[in-house]
C-alpha positions as CSV (number, residue, x, y, z in Angstrom):
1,X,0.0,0.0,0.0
2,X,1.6,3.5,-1.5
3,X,-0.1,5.4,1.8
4,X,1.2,3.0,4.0
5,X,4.9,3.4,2.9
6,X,4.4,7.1,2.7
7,X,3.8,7.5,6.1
8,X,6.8,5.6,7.2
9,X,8.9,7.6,5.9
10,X,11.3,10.1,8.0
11,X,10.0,12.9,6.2
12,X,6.9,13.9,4.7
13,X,7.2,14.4,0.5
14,X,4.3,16.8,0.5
15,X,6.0,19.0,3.2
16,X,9.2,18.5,1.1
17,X,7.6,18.9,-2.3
18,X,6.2,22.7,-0.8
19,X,9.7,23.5,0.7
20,X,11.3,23.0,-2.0
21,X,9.1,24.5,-4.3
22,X,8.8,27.9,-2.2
23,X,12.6,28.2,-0.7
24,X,14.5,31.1,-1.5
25,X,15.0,32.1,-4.7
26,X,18.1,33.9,-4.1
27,X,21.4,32.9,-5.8
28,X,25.2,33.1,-4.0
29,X,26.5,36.3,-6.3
30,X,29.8,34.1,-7.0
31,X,28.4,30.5,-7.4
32,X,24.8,31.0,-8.4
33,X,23.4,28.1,-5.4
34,X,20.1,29.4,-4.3
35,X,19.9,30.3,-0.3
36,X,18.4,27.1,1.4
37,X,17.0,29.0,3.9
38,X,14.1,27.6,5.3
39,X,12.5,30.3,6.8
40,X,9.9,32.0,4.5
41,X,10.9,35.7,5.5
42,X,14.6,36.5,6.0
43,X,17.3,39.3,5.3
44,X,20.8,36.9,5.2
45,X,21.1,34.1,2.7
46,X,23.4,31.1,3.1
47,X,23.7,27.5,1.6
48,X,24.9,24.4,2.9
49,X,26.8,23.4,-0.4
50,X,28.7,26.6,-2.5
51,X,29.3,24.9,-6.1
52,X,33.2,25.4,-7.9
53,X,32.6,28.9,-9.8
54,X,33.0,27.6,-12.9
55,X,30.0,25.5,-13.2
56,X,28.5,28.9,-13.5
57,X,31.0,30.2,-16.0
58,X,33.7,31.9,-13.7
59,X,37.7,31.7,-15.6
60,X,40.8,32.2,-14.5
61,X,43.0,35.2,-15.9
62,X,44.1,32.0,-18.1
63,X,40.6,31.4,-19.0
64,X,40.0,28.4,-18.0
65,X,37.2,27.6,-15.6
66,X,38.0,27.6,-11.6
67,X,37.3,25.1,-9.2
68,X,37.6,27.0,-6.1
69,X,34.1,27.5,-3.7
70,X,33.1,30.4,-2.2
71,X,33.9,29.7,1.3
72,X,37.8,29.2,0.9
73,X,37.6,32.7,-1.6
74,X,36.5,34.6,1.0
75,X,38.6,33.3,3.8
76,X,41.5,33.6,1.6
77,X,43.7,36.9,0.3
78,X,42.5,36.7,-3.4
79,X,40.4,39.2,-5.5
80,X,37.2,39.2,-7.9
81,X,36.1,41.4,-10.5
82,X,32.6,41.7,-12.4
83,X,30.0,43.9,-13.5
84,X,28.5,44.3,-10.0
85,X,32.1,46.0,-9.0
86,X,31.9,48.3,-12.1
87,X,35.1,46.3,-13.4
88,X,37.1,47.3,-10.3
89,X,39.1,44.2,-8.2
90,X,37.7,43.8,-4.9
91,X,38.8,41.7,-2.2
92,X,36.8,38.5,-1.7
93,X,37.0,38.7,2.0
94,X,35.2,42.3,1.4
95,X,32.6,40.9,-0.8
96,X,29.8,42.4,1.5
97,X,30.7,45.8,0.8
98,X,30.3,45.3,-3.0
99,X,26.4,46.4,-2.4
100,X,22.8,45.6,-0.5
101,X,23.0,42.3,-2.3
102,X,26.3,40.8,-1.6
103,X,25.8,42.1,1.8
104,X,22.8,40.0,2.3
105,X,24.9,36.7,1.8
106,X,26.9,34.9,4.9
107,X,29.2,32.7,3.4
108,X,31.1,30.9,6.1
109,X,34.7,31.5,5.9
110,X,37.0,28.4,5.5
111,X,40.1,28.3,3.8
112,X,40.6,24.8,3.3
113,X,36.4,24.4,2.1
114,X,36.8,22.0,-1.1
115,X,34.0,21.3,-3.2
116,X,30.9,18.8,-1.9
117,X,31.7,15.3,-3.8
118,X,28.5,15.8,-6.1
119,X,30.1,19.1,-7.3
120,X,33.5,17.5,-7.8
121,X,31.7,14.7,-9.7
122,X,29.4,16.6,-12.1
123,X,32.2,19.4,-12.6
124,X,34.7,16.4,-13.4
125,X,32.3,14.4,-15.3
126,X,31.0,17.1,-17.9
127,X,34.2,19.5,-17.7
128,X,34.5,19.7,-21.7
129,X,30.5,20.5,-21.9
130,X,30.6,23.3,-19.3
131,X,34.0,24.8,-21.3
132,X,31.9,24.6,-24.3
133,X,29.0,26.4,-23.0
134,X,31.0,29.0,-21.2
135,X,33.5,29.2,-24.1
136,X,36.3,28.7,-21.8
137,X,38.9,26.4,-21.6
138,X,37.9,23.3,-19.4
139,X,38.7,23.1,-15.9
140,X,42.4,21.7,-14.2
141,X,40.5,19.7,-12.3
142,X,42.1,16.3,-10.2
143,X,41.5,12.5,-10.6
144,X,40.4,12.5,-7.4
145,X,37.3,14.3,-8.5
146,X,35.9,11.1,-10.3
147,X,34.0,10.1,-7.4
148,X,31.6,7.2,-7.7
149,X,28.2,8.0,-7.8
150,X,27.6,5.6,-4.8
151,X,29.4,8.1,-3.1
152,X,28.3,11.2,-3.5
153,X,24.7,9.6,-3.1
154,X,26.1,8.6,0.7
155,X,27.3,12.3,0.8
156,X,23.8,13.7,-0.1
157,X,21.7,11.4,1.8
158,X,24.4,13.1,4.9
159,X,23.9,16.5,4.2
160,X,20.5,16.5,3.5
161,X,19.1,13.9,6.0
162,X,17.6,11.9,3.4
163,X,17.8,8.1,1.9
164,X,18.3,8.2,-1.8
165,X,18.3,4.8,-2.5
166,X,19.9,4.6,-6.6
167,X,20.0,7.2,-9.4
């Protein structure tokens, strides 16, 4: 019986299904993760999982895409540059004086933050197709990034407090 097995579960899907579908719709200005805030009303946005910057089109002065996340760039000593800073390099760690928006972003400082393993897998698996799409030049990205799917699926049912059971 579908109701049965429903109501077994740890969470309920329709509660799910309605949080997800009316979260945040605020992006991280670097990495372009919407705020996973649950509270409906709210002035700071954060997320549990930044994404490398270039699977949002971010390149080096080499132009390749970067791998970095958010939280080690702004715990760290390097600089950004974009249309929201007129063109002008700005700290990272000073990201919240860019303007109202930036400023309504925590991201938690940590220098040696890496990527979640889902990241490092779909950055590493379609490096070439994100390249293309950015028209950059792919990624420098580590063997180690070729994580098996089982898991990242471990690492997500973790983080999120779930039980994805296969792809």
């Amino acid at each position: 019986d579908v109701q049965a097995k429903i109501e077994e579960l740890s969470i309920r899907p329709r509660d799910e299904l309605f949080k997800g579908l009316f979260n945040c719709t605020k992006k991280c200005p670097f990495c372009g993760v919407f705020c996973d805030s649950e509270t409906p009303v709210h002035s700071q946005h954060s997320c549990k999982q930044h994404r490398p910057k270039g699977l949002s089109g971010c390149r080096s002065m080499r132009s390749s895409l970067v791998t970095d996340v958010c939280t080690a760039l702004v715990a760290g000593n390097g600089s950004f540059q974009n249309n929201d800073t007129n063109g002008e390099w700005k700290p990272y760690k000073d990201y919240q004086t860019v303007n109202d928006y930036y400023k309504s972003w925590t991201i938690q400082r940590e220098i040696s933050a890496q990527a979640a393993s889902y990241w490092k897998k779909v950055f590493y698996t379609f490096n070439e197709q994100f390249a293309e799409k950015y028209k950059a030049k792919p990624a420098e990205i580590d063997e180690a990034w070729n994580i098996d799917w089982d898991v990242v699926r471990g690492d997500l049912n973790k983080m999120y407090n779930t039980n994805i059971q296969s792809w």
